[in-house]
BADREN-554026 format. One record per residue: x, y, z of N, C-alpha, C, O, CB in turn; residue in one letter. Coordinates in steps of 0.05 Angstrom, whole numbers, padded with zeros to 5 digits, always signed. Glycine has a CB too. Layout:
% residues N
XYZXYZXYZXYZXYZa/...
//
This chain:
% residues 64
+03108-01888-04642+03102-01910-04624+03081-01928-04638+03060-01918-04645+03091-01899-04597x/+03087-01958-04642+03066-01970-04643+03046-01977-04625+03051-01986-04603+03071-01984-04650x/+03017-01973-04637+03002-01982-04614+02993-02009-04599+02977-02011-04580+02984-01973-04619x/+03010-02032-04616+03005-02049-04614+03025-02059-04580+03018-02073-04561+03009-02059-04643x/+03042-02047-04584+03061-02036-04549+03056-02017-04534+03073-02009-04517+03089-02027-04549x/+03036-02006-04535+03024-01993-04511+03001-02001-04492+02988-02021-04496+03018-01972-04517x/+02999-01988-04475+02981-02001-04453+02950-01984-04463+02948-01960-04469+02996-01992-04414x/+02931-02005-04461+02906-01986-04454+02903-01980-04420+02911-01989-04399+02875-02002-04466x/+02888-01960-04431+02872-01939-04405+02866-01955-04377+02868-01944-04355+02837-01926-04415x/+02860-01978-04380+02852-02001-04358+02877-01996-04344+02879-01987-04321+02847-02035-04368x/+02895-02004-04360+02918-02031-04343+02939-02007-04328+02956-02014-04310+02944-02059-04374x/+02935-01970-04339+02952-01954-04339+02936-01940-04308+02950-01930-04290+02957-01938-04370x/+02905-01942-04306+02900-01932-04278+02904-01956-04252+02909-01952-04229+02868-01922-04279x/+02898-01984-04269+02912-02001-04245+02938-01993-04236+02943-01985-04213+02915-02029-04253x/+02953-01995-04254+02978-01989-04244+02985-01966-04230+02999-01969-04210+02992-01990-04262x/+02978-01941-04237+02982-01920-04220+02958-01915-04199+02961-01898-04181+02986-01898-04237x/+02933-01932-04204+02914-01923-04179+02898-01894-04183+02891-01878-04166+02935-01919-04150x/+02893-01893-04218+02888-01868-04215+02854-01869-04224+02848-01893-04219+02910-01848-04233x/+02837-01859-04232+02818-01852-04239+02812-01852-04269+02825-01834-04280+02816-01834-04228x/+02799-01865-04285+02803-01857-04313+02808-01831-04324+02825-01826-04341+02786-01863-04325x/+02783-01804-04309+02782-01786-04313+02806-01766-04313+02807-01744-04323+02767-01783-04301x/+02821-01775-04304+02844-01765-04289+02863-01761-04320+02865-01740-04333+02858-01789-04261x/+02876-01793-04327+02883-01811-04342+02874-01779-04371+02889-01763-04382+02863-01849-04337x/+02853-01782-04372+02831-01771-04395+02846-01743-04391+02858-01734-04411+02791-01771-04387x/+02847-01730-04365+02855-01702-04371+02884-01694-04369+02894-01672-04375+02841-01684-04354x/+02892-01713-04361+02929-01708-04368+02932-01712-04401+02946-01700-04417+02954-01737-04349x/+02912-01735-04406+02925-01729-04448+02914-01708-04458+02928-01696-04474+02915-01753-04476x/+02889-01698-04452+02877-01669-04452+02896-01647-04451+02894-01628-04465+02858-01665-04429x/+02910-01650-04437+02917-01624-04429+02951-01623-04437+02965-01603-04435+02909-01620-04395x/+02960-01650-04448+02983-01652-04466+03007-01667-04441+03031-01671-04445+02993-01615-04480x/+02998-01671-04424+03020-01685-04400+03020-01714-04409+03039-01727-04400+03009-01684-04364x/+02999-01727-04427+03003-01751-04435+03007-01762-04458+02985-01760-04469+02987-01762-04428x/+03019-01769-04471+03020-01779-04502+03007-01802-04501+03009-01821-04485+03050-01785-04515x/+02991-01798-04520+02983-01839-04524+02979-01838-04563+02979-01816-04574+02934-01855-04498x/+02977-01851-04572+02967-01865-04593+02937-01875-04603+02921-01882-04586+02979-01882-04591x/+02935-01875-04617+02902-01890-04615+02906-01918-04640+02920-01921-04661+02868-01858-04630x/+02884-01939-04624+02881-01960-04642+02866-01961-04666+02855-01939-04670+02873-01978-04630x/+02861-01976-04681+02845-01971-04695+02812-01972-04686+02797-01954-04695+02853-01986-04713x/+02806-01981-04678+02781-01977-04657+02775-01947-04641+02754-01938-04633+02786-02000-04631x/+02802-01935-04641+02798-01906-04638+02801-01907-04608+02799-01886-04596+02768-01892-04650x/+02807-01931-04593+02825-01937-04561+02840-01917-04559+02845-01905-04580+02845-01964-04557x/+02852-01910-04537+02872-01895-04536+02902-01912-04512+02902-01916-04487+02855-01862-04525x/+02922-01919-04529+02942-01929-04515+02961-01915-04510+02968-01895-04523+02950-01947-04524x/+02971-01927-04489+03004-01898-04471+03034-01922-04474+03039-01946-04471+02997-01887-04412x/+03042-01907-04480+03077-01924-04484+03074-01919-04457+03062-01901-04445+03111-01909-04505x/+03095-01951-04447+03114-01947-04427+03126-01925-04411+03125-01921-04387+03130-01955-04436x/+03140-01907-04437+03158-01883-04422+03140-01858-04425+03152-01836-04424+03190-01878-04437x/+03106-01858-04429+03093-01837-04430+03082-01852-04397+03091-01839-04377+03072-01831-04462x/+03073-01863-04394+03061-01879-04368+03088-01862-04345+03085-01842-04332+03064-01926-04372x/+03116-01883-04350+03135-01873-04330+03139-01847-04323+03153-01844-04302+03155-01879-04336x/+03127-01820-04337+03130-01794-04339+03107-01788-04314+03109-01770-04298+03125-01781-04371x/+03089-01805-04317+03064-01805-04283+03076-01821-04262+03068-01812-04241+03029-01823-04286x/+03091-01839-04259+03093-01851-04240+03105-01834-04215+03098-01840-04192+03107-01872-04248x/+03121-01813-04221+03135-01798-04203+03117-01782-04189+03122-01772-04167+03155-01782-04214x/+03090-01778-04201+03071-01755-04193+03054-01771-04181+03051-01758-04160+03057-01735-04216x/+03037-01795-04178+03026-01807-04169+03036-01840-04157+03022-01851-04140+03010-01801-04185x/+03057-01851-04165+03062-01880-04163+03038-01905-04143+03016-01897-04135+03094-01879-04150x/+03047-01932-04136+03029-01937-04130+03011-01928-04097+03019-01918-04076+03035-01960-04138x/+02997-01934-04101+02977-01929-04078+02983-01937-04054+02977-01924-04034+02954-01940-04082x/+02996-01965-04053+02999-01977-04032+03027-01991-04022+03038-02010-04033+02980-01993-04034x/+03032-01980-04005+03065-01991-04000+03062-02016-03985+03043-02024-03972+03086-01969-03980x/+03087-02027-03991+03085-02065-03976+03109-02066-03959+03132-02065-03967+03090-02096-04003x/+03104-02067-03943+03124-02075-03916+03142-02107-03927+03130-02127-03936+03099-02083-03880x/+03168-02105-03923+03180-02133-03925+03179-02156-03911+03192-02175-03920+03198-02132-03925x/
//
């Protein structure tokens, strides 16, 4: 994966609503793949992100 297409840590708890810490212990514990930048960031592909969405998705549902 390049890291230049993955998401940082920010944009991946907005989206799922989660906690960084959280974020931190799913790659800990091998449920998350990410990459690191050269800055030593840590970024998540798309289809490592989509592998959480089922377990948490968003927070808030919208009426039509």
């Amino acid at each position: 994966m390049s890291p230049r297409f993955g998401q940082k840590i920010g944009t991946v708890v907005r989206q799922l609503g989660l906690q960084r810490s959280a974020v931190r212990f799913y790659e800990r514990h091998g449920l998350l793949a990410s990459s690191r930048l050269s800055n030593g960031y840590p970024v998540y592909s798309p289809e490592a992100v989509a592998q959480l969405r089922p377990l948490h998705g968003p927070t808030t549902l919208r009426s039509p």
